[in-house]
C-alpha positions in Angstrom: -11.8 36.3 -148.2 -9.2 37.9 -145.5 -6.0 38.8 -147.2 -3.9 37.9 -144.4 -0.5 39.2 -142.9 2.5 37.7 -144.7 4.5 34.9 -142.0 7.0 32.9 -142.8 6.1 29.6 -144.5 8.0 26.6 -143.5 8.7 24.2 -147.1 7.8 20.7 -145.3 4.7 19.8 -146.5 3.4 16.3 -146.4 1.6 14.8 -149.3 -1.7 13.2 -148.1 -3.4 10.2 -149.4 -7.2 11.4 -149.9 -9.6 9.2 -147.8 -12.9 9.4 -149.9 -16.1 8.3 -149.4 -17.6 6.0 -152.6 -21.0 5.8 -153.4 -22.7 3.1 -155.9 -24.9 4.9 -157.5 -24.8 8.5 -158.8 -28.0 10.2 -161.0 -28.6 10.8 -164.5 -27.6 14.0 -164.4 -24.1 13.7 -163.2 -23.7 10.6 -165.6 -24.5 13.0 -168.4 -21.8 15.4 -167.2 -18.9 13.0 -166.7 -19.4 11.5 -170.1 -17.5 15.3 -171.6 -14.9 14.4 -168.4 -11.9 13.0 -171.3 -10.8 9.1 -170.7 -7.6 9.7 -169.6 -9.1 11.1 -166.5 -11.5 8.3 -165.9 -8.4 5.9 -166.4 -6.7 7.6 -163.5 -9.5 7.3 -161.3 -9.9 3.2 -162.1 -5.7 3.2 -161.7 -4.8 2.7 -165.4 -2.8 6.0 -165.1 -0.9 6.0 -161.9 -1.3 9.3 -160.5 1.9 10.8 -160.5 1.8 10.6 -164.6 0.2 13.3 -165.9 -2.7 12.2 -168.4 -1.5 14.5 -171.3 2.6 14.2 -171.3 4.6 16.4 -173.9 2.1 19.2 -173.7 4.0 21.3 -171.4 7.4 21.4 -170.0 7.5 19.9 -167.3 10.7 19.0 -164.5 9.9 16.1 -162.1 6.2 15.9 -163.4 5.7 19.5 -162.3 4.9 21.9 -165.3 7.4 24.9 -164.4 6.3 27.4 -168.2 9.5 28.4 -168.2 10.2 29.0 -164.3 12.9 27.3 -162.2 11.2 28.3 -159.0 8.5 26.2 -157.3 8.1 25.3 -153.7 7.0 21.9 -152.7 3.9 23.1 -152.0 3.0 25.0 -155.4 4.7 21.7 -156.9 1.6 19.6 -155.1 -0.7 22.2 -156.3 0.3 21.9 -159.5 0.6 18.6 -160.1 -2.9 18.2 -158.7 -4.2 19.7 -161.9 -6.4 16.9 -163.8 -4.8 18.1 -167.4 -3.2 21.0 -168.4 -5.2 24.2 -169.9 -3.5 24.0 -172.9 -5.7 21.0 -174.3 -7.8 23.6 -174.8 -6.0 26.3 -175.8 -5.0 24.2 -178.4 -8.4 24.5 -180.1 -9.2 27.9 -178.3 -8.0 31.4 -180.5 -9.2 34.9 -179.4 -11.6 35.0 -182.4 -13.0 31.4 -182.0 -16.9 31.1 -181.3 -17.6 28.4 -179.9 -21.2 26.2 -180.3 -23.7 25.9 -178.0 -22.4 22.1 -177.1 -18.6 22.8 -177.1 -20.0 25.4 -174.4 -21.1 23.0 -172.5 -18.9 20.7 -172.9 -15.9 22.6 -171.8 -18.1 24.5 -168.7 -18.6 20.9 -167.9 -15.1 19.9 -167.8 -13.8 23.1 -166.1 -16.3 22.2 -163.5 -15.0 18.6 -162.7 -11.0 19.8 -163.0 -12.0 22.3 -160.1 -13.6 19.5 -158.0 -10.8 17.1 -159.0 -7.6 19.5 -158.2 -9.2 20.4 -155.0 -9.5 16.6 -153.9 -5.9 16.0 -155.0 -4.0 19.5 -153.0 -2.3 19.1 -149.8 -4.3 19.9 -146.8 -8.2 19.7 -148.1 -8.3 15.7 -148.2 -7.2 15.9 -144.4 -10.1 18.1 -143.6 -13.8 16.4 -142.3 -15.8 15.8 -145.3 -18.3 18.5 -144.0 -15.7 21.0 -144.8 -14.6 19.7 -147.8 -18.6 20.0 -149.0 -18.6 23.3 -147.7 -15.9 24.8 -149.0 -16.5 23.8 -152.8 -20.1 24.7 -152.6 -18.9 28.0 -151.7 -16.6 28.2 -153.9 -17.0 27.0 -157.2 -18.0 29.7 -158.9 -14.9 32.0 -158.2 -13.0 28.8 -159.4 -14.8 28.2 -162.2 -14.1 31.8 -163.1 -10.0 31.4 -162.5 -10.1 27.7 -164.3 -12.1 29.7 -167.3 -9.6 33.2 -167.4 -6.7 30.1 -167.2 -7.5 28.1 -170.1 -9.1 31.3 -172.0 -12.3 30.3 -172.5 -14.2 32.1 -175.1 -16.7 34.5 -173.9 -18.9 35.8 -176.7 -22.5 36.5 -176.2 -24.6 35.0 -179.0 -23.6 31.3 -178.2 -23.9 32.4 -174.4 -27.2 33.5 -174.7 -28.2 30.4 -176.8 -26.8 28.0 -174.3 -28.6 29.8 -171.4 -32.0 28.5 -173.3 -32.9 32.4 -173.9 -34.0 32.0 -177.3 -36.6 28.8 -175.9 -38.3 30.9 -173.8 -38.3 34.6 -174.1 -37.4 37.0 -170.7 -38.9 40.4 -170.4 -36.8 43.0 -171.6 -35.8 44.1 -168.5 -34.6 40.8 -167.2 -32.9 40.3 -170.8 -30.7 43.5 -169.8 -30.2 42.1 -166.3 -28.4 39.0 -167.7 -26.8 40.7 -170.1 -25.3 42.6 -167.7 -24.7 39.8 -165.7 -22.6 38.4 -168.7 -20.6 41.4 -169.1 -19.5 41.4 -165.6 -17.9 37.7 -165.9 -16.7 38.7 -169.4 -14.4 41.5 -167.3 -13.4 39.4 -164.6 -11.8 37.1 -166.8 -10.4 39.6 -169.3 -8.5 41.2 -166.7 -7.2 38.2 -165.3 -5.6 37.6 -168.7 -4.1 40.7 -168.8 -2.1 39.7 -165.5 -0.6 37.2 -167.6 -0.9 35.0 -164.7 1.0 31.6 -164.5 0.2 28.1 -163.7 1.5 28.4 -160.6 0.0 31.7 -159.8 -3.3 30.1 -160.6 -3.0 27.7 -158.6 -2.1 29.4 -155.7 -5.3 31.6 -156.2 -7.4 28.8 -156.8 -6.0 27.6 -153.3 -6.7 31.0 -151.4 -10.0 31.0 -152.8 -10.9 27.6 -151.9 -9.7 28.0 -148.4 -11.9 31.0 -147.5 -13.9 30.4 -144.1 -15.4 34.2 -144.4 -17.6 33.3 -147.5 -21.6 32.9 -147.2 -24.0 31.4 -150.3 -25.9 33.8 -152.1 -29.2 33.0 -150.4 -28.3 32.5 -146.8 -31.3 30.8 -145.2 -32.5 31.5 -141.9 -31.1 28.2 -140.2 -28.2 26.1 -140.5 -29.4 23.1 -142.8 -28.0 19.6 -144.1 -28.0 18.2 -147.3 -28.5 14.4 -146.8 -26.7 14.6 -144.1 -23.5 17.4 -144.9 -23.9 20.6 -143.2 -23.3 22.7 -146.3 -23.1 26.3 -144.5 -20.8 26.0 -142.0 -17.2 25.1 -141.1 -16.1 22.8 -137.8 -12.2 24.0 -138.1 -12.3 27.5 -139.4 -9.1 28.1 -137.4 -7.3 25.1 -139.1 -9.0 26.8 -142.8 -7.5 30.4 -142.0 -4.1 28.4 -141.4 -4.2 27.0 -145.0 -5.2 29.7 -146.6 -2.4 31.8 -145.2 0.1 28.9 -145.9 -1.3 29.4 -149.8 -1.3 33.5 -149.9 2.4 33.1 -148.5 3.6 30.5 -150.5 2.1 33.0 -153.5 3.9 36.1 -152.0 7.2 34.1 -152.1 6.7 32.6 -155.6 5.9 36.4 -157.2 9.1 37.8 -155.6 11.2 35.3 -156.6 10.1 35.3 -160.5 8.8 38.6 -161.2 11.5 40.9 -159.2 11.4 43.8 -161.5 7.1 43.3 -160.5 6.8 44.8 -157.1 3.1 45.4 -157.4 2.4 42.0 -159.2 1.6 40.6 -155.8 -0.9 42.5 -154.6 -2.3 42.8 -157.9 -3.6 39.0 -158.1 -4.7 39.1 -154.1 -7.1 42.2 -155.0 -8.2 40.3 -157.9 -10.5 37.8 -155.9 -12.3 39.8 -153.8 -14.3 40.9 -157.5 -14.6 37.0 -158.3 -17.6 37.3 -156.0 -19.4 39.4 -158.3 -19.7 36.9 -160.7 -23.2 35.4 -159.6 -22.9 31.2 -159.4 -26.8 31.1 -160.4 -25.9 33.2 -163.7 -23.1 30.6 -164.1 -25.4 27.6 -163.6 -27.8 29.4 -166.0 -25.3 30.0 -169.1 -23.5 26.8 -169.1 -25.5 24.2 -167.0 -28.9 24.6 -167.8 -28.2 22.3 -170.4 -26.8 19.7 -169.0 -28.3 19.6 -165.4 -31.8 20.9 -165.7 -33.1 22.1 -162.2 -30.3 19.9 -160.4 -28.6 22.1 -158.3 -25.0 22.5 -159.2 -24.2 22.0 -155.3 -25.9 18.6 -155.7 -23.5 17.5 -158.5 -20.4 19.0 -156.5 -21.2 16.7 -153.6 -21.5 13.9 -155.6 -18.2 14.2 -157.7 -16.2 15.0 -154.1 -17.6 12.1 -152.3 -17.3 9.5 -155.4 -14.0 9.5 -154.7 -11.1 8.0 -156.9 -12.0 4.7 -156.7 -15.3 5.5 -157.7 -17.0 2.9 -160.9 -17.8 4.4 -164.2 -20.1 2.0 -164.9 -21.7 4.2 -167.8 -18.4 4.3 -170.0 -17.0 1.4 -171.3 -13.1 1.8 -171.0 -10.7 2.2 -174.4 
């Protein structure tokens, strides 16, 4: 990620309808996943919500549909970011203390839906609906771990590593003990990533905006970079066509978070360059370590990128056809 040189922002930004691409038929796997996605969700996709009404009103304050927690402040653009969310975090907070432990299937379940709300919010921001689908593949595949991380920090998802190590399968098939300390390691470093997060105290809309800088990143290669360029039926998922046009965005996000911190938090001069030198360490939270603690479950060897591409290009007018609707 390039932490880039402040420039002014201009406040005209156009709302863009997203153009997606709808399959007819998705796998098992993904079915099994979007069952934990809640209803109201799914109703918004089939156009029972319309999507300027937020699928969980009265949960937050909110000013012109845009949750504000208790700021008067937002720019047009953090208000599209914002209102891109797919529900608020504090569904879960609600059932969410510090002390909680979770079970093994609540895990699951809530790695499941953080997972879709990060592919969701990004289909729904200004800007990333505009860009080729290729780029839209590529960036979430890259991604999705560090947003999984910020969505996870956001909503204050319990960490604790029994229930962890359960869900990772660890106690169905026994690691050496070296590998054992690996992971565990592993799991501590996500554990800090997303403990010092929350003791930012960082806001919606300062999530959002990070969410956004760390979506638009163009300098940002997998974990295992193969040799060659290669597709995945079809979608070049290593590189980007615009990354000019990316940089632009990105920068339009950083500033729009600059501008946002020294407007609410005056008497925080470092605040702002606190959160930016946050995401750099996002990156060493490993994605496979991810897929193995809270997908393993759910997905089996399918490839997390796999289910990624399927939930971008199913588009909102995609059929449940798996889910009868209440």
């Amino acid at each position: 990620m390039k932490l880039k040189e402040t420039v002014t922002v201009s406040e005209s930004f156009s709302e863009n309808d997203s153009e997606c691409v709808s399959e007819t038929t998705t796998d098992n796997t993904t079915r099994k996943m979007v069952l934990m996605v809640p209803m109201p969700i799914r109703a918004v996709q089939r156009g029972r919500i319309p999507p300027t009404q937020h699928p969980f009103p009265g949960q937050m304050g909110y000013e012109n549909g845009f949750p504000l927690n208790g700021h008067t402040y937002l720019s047009s653009f953090i208000s599209m970011l914002l209102r891109a969310e797919p529900y608020p975090t504090s569904r879960y907070g609600q059932c969410m203390q510090p002390n909680n432990i979770m079970g093994i299937e609540n895990i699951c379940e809530l790695a499941a839906r953080l997972l879709f709300s990060a592919v969701e919010w990004a289909r729904n921001i200004p800007f990333f609906p505009d860009l080729q689908i290729t780029d839209q593949v590529a960036l979430l595949r890259l991604s999705w771990s560090e947003l999984f991380v910020l969505n996870a920090a956001q909503c204050s998802m319990p960490l604790h590593v029994a229930p962890l190590l359960a869900a990772a399968g660890l106690h169905a098939s026994p690691m050496a003990a070296d590998r054992v300390v690996a992971f565990m390691d592993h799991i501590r470093i996500f554990q800090e990533q997303v403990e010092k997060l929350k003791a930012l105290h960082v806001d919606s809309a300062e999530y959002s905006c990070l969410k956004a800088i760390v979506l638009f990143s163009s300098d940002r290669k997998p974990e295992s970079v193969p040799s060659q360029r290669h597709s995945m039926n079809g979608y070049n998922t290593c590189g980007l066509t615009d990354m000019n046009h990316v940089d632009s965005i990105q920068e339009k996000s950083q500033c729009a978070l600059e501008e946002y911190v020294r407007s609410q938090y005056p008497n925080q001069p470092t605040r702002f360059g606190k959160l930016l030198l946050r995401l750099p360490s996002l990156r060493t939270v490993s994605s496979q370590v991810i897929e193995q603690l809270f997908f393993v479950r759910l997905v089996g060897k399918t490839p997390i990128e796999t289910l990624i591409r399927d939930m971008l290009l199913s588009g909102g007018s995609f059929n449940w056809p798996y889910m009868p609707l209440q």
